[in-house]
C-alpha positions as a Markdown table, in Angstrom:
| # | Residue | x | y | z |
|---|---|---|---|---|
| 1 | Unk | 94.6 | 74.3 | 0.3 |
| 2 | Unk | 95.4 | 74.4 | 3.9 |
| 3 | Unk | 99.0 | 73.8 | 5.5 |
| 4 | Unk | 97.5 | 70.7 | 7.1 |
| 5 | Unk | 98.0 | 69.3 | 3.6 |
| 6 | Unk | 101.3 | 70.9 | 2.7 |
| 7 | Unk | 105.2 | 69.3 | 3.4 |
| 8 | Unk | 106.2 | 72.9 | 4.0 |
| 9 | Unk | 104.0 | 72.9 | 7.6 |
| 10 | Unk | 106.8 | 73.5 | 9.7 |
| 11 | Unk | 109.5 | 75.3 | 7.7 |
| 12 | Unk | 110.3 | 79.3 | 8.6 |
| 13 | Unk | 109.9 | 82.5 | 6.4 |
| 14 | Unk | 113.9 | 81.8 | 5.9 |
| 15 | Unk | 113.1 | 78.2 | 4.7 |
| 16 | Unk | 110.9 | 79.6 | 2.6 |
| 17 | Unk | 113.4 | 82.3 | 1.0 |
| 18 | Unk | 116.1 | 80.0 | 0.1 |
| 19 | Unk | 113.2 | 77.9 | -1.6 |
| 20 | Unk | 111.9 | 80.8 | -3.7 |
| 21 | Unk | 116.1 | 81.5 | -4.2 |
| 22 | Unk | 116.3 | 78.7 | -6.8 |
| 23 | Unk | 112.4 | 79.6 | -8.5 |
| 24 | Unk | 111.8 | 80.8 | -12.0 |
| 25 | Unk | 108.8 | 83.5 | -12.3 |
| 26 | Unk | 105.6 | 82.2 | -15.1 |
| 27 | Unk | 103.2 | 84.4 | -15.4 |
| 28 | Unk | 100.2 | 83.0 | -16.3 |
| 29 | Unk | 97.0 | 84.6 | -18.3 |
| 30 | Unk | 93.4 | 84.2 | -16.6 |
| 31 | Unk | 92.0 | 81.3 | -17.1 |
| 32 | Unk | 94.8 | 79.6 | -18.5 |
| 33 | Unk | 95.8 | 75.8 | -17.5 |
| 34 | Unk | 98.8 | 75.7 | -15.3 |
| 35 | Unk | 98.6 | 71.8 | -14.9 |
| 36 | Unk | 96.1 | 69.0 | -15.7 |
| 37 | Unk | 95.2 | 66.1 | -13.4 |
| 38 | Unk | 97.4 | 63.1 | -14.4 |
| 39 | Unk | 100.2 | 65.2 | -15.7 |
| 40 | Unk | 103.8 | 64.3 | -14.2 |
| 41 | Unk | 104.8 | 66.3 | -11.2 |
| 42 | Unk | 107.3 | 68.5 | -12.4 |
| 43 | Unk | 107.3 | 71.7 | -10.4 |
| 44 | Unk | 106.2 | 73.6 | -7.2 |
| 45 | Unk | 104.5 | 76.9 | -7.1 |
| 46 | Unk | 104.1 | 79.8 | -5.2 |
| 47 | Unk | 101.6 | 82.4 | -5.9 |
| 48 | Unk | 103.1 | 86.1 | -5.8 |
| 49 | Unk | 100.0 | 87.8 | -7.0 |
| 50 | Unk | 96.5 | 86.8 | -8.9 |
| 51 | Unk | 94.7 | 83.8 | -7.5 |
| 52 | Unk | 94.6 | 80.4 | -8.7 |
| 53 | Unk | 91.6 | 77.5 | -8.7 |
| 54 | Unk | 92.3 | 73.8 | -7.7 |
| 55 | Unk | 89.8 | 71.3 | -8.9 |
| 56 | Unk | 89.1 | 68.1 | -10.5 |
| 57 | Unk | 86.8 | 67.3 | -13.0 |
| 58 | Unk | 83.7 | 64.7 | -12.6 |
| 59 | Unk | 82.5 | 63.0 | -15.7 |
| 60 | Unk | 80.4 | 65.8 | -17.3 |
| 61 | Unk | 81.3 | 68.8 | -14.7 |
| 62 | Unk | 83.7 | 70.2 | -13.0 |
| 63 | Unk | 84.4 | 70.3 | -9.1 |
| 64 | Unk | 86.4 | 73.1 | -7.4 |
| 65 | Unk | 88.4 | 72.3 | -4.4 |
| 66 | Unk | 89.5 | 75.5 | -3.6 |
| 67 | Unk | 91.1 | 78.8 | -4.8 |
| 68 | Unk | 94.6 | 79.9 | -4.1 |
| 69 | Unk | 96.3 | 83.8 | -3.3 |
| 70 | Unk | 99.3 | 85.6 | -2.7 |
| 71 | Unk | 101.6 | 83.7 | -0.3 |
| 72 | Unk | 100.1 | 80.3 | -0.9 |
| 73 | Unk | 101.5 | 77.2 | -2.5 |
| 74 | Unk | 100.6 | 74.4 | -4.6 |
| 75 | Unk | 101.5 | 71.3 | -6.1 |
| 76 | Unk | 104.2 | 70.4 | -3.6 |
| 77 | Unk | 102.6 | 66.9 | -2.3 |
| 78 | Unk | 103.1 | 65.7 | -6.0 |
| 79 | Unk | 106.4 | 66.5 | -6.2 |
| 80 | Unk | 107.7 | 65.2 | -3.1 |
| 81 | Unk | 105.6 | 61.8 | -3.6 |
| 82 | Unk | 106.8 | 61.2 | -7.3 |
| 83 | Unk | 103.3 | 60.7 | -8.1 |
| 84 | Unk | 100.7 | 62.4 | -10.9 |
| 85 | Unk | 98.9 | 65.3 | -10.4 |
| 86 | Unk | 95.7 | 64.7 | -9.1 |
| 87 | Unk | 94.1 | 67.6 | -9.6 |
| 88 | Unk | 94.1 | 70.3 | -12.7 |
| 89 | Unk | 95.2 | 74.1 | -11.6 |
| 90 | Unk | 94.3 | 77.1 | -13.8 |
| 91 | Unk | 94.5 | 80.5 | -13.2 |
| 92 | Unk | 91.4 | 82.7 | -12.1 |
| 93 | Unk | 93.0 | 85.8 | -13.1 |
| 94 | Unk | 96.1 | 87.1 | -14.4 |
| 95 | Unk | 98.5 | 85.2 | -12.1 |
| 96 | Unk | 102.6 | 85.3 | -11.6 |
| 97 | Unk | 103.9 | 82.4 | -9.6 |
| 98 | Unk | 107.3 | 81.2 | -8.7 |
| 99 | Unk | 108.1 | 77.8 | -9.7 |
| 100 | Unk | 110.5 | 75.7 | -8.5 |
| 101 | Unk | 111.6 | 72.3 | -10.9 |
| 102 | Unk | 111.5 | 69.3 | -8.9 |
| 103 | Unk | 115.0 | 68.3 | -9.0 |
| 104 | Unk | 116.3 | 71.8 | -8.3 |
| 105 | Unk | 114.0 | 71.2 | -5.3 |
| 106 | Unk | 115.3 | 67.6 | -3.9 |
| 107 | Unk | 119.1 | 68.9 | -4.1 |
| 108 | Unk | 117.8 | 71.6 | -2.0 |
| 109 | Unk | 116.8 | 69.2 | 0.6 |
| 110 | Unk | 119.5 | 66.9 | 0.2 |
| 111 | Unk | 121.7 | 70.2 | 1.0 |
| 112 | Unk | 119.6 | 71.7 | 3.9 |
| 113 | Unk | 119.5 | 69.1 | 6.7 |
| 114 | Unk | 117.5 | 71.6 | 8.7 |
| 115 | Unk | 114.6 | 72.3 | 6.0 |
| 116 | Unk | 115.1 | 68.0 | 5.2 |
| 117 | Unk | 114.7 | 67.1 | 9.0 |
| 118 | Unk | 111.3 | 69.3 | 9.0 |
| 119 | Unk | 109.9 | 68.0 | 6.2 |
| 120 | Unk | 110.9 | 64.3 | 6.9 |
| 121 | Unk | 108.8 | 64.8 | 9.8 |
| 122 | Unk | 106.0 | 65.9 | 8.1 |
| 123 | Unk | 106.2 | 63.4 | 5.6 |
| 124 | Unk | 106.4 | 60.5 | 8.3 |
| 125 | Unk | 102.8 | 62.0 | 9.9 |
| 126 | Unk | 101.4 | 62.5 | 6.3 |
| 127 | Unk | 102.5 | 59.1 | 5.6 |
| 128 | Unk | 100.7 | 57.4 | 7.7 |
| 129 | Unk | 97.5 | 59.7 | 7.4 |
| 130 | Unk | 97.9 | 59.0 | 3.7 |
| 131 | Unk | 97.7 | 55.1 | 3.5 |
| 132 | Unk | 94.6 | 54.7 | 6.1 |
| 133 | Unk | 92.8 | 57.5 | 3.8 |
| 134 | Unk | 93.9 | 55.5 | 1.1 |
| 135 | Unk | 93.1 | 52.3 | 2.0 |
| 136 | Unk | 89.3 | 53.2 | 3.4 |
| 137 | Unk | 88.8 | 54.5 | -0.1 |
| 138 | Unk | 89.9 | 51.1 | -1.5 |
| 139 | Unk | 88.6 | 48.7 | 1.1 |
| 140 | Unk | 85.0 | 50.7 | 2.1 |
| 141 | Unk | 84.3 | 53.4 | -0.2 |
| 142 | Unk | 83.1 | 55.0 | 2.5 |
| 143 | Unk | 86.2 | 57.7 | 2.8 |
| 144 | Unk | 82.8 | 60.2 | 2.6 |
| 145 | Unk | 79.0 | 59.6 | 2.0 |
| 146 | Unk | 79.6 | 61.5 | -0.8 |
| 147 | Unk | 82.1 | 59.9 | -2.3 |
| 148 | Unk | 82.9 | 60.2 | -5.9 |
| 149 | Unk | 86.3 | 58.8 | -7.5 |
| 150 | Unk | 87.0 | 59.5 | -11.0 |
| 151 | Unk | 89.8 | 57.9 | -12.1 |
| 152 | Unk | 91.1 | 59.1 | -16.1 |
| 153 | Unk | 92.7 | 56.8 | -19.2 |
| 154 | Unk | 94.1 | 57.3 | -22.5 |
| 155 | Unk | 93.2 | 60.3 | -23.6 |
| 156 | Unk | 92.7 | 59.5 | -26.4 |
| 157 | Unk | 89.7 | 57.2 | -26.2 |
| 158 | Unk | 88.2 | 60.4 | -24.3 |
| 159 | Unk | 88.6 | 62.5 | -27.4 |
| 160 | Unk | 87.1 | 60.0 | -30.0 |
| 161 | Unk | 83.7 | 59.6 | -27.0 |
| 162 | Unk | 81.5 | 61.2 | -29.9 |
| 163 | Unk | 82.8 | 59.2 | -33.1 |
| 164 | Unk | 82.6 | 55.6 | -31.9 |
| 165 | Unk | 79.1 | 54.5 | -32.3 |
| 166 | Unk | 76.7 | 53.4 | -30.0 |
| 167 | Unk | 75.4 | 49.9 | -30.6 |
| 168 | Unk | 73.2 | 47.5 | -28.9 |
| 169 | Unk | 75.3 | 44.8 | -27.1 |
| 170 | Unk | 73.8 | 41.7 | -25.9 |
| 171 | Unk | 73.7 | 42.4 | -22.6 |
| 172 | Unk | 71.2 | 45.8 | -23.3 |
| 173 | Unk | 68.6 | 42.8 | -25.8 |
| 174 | Unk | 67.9 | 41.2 | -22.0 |
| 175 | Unk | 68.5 | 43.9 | -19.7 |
| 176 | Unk | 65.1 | 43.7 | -18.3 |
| 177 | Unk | 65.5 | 40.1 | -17.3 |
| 178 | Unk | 68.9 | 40.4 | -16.0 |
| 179 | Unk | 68.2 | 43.3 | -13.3 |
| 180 | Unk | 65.8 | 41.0 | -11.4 |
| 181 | Unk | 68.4 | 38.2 | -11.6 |
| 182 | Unk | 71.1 | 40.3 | -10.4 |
| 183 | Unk | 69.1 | 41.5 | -7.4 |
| 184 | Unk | 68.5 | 37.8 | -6.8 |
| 185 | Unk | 72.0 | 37.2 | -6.8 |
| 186 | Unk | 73.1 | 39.9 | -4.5 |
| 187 | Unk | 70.2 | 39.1 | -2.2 |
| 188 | Unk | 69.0 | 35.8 | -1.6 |
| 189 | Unk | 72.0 | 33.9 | -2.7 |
| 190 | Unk | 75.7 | 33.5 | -2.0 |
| 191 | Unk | 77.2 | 36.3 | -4.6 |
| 192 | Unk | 78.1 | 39.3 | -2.5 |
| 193 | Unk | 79.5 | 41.1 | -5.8 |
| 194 | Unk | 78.6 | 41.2 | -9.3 |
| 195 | Unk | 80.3 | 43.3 | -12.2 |
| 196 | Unk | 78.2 | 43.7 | -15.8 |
| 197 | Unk | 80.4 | 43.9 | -18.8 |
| 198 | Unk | 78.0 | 45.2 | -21.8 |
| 199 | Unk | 80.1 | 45.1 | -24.4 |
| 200 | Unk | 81.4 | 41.4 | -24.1 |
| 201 | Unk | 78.1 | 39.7 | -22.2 |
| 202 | Unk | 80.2 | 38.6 | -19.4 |
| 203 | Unk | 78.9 | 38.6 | -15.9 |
| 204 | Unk | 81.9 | 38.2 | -12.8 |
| 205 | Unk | 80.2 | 37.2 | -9.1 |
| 206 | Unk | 82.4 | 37.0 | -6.0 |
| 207 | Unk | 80.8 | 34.6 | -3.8 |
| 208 | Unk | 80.8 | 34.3 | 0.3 |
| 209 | Unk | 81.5 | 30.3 | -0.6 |
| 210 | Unk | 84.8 | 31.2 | -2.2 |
| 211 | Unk | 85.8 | 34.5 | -1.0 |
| 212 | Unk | 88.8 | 35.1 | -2.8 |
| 213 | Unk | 87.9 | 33.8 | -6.1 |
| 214 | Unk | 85.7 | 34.7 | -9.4 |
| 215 | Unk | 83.2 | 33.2 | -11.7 |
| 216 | Unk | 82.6 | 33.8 | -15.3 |
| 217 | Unk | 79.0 | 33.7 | -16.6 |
| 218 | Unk | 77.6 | 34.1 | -20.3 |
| 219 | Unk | 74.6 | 37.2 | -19.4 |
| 220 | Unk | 72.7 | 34.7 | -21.3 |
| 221 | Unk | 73.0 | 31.9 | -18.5 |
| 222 | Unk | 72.2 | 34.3 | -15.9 |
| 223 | Unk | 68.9 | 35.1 | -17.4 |
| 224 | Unk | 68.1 | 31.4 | -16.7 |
| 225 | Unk | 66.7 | 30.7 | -14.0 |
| 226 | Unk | 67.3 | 27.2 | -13.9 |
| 227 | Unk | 71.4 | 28.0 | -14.7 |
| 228 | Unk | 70.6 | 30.3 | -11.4 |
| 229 | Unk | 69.3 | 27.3 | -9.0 |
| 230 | Unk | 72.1 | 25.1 | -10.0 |
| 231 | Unk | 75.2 | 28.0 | -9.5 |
| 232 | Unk | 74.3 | 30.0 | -6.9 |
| 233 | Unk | 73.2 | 28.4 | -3.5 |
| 234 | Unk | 70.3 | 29.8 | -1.7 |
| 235 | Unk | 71.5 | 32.2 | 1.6 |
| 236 | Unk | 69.3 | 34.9 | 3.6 |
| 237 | Unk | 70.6 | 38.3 | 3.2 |
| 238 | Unk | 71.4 | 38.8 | 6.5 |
| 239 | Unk | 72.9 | 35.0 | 6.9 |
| 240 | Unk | 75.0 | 36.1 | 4.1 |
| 241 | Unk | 75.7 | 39.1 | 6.0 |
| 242 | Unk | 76.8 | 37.4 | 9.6 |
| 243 | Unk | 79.2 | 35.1 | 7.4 |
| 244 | Unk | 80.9 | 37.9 | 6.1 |
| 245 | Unk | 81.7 | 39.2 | 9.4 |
| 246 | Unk | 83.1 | 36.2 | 11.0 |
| 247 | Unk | 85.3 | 36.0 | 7.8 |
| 248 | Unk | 86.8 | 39.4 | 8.9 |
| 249 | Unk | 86.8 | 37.9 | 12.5 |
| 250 | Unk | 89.1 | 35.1 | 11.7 |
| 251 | Unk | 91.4 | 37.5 | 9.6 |
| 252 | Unk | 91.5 | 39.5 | 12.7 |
| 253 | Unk | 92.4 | 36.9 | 15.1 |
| 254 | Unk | 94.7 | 35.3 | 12.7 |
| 255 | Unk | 98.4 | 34.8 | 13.9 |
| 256 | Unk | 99.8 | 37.0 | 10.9 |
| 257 | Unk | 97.1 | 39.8 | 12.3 |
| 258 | Unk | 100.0 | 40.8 | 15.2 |
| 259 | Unk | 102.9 | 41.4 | 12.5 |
| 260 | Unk | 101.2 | 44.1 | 11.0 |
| 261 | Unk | 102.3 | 48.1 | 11.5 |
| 262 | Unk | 100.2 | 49.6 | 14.3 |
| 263 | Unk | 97.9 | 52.1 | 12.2 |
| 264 | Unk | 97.1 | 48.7 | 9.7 |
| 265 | Unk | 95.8 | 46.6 | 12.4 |
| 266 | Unk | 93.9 | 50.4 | 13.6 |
| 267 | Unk | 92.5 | 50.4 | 10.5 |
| 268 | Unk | 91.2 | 46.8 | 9.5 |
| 269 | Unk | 90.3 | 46.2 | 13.3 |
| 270 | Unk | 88.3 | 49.4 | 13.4 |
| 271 | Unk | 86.9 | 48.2 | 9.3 |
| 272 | Unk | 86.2 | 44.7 | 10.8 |
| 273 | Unk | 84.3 | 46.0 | 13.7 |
| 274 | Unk | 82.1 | 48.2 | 12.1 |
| 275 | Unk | 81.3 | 47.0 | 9.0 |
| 276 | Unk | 77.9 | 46.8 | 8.0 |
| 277 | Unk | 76.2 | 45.3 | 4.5 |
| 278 | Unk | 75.1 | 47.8 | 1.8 |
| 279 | Unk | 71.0 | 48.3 | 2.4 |
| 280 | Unk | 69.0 | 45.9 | 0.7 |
| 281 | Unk | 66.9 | 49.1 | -0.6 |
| 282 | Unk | 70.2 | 50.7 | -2.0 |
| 283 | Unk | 71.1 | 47.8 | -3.9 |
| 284 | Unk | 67.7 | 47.3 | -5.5 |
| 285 | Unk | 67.9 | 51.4 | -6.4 |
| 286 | Unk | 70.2 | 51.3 | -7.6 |
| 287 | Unk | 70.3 | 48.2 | -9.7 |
| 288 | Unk | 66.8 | 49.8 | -11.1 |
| 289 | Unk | 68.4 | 52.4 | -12.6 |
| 290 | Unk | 71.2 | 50.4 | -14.4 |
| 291 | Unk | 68.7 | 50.5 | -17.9 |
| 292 | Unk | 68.7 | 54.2 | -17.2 |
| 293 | Unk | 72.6 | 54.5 | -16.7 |
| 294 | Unk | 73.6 | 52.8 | -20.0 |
| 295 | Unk | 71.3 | 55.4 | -21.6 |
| 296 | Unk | 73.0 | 58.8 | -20.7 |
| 297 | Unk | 73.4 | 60.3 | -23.8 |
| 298 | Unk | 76.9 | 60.8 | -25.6 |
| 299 | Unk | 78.2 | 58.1 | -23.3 |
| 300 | Unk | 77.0 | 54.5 | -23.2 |
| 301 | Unk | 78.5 | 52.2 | -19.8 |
| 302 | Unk | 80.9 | 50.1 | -20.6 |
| 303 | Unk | 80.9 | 48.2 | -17.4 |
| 304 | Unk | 78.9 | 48.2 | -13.5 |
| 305 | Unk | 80.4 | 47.2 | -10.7 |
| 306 | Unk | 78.8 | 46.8 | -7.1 |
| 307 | Unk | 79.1 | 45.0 | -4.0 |
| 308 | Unk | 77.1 | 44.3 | -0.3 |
| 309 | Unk | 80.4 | 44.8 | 1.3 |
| 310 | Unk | 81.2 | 48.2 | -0.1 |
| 311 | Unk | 79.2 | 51.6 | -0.2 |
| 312 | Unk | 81.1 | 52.2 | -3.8 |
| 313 | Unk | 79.2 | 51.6 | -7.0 |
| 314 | Unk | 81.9 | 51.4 | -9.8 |
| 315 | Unk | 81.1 | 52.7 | -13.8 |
| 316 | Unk | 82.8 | 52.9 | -16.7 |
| 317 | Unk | 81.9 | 55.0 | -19.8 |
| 318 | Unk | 83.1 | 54.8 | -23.8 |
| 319 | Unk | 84.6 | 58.0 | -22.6 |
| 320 | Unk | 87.2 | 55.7 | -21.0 |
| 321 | Unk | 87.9 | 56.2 | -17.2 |
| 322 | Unk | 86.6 | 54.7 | -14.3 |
| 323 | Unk | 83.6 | 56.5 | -11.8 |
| 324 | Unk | 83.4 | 55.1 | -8.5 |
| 325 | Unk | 80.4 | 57.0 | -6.2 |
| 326 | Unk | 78.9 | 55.8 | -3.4 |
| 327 | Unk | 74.9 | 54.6 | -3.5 |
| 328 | Unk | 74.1 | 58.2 | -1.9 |
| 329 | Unk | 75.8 | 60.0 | -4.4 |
| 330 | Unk | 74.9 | 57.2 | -7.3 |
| 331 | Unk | 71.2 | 58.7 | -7.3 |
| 332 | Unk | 72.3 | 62.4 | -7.7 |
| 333 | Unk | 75.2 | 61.2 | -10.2 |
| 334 | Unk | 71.8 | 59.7 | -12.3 |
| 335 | Unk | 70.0 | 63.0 | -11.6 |
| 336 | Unk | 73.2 | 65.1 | -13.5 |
| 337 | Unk | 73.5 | 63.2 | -16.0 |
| 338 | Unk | 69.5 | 62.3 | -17.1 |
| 339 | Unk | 67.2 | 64.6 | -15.2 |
């Protein structure tokens, strides 16, 4: 984890001594869990001997995002921010740490202008870092080329994955017929999102014509091709495409556009300016592979997700959680989990 990431950037050996003051010891056996992803944030660590792995785990395997020693911290981010772990920690070996409970921590700061003024400061930068990382994830999905979001539920639905039976919905008895429809959709009509919902038949398009709203379709009307000519108007691809991007014009030359905080109007001018439609040969890849997808075994789709205006293909699985990859990584996600 590098200090680029950490609160504690700027704060002295002392700083860190009057930290480690109010810390319990926990020793910790090798490969035993020190924290899951999505538990509460309830303390900080420091690492006094043994070495410690960071990672996150992706559907069916698990992805390290770095290992840990002597000196280092972890866990701090969590804390300070209120929010839920976001990654799990576990020890690689034998491993003592120091940790230090959250609210022990905040009356530390409240306490220590010096150590408060440092991290305040931080904070502010990470702040600001944190929301436009955060909202190109939401907005573009294309925070990486190789992005992959998985985002956990109740864990109990993911314990009961292997007893709820699989059963053939009625969206699966006209699959065949409704990939080509949904390709028409995305690409010769006015729909520039379409989500798949195979347990209850329902089909949701967003449509260029009425940008901020969302239709409702039976999968049984969609297969019609007649229901098709009547619902969704006729628009080129790249027409399709040029209207988006005079939408995000007139947002950006909107009156409102001026009130917003400096590093929001960088972000959506910079978003707006380069924004470009998903390929037409991504979306037809991956919309071929949507039969495969609900066939992984142990875990049957629940719901698909995807969009011309963002590289981010959305899933969910009986397993309960939601993946979000983008097209690149879509194909090697498919080659994981059939090939």
């Amino acid at each position: 984890m590098s200090q680029a990431e950490s609160i504690f950037e700027e704060l002295t050996a002392d700083d860190f001594e009057k930290i480690k003051a109010r810390a319990v010891e926990k020793d910790f056996k090798k490969g035993e869990l020190i924290f899951s992803e999505g538990d509460d944030a309830d303390y900080i660590y420091f690492i006094e001997a043994g070495r410690v792995a960071i990672y996150i785990q992706k559907f069916t395997s698990r992805e390290d995002i770095c290992t840990l020693g002597p000196g280092e911290h972890f866990g701090e981010m969590a804390v300070y921010y209120k929010n839920k772990r976001n990654a799990s920690a576990a020890a690689l070996e034998d491993a003592t740490v120091l940790g230090i409970e959250k609210k022990s921590f905040l009356d530390l700061v409240k306490s220590e202008r010096a150590i408060a003024d440092k991290i305040n400061f931080i904070l502010a930068r990470r702040n600001e870092e944190l929301i436009l990382k955060e909202n190109l994830l939401e907005s573009t999905g294309l925070a990486s080329k190789h992005l992959h979001v998985s985002i956990k539920g109740d864990p109990s639905l993911r314990e009961s994955t292997f007893t709820r039976e699989r059963y053939e919905s009625m969206v699966d008895k006209v699959l065949p017929k409704l990939v080509p429809q949904l390709e028409e959709l995305l690409l010769n009509r006015g729909v520039y999102q379409v989500f798949v919902g195979f347990n209850n038949g329902e089909i949701r398009t967003a449509s260029v014509f009425d940008p901020f709203g969302e239709e409702l379709h039976p999968v049984n009307k969609i297969i019609d091709e007649a229901y098709v000519d009547r619902h969704f108007p006729v628009i080129p691809y790249k027409e399709k495409a040029w209207m988006i991007k005079r939408i995000y014009g007139a947002i950006g030359n909107d009156a409102n556009f001026d009130h917003l905080a400096g590093y929001f109007r960088k972000f959506f001018s910079t978003y707006y300016d380069q924004w470009e439609p998903i390929p037409v040969a991504e979306i037809k890849k991956t919309l071929s592979r949507l039969t495969d997808l609900r066939n992984i075994p142990d875990f049957y789709l629940r719901n698909f997700a995807i969009s011309m205006t963002r590289d981010a293909i959305r899933m969910q699985f009986n397993c309960d959680g939601t993946h979000i990859v983008s097209a690149e990584d879509y194909q090697q996600f498919l080659q994981d989990n059939l090939e």
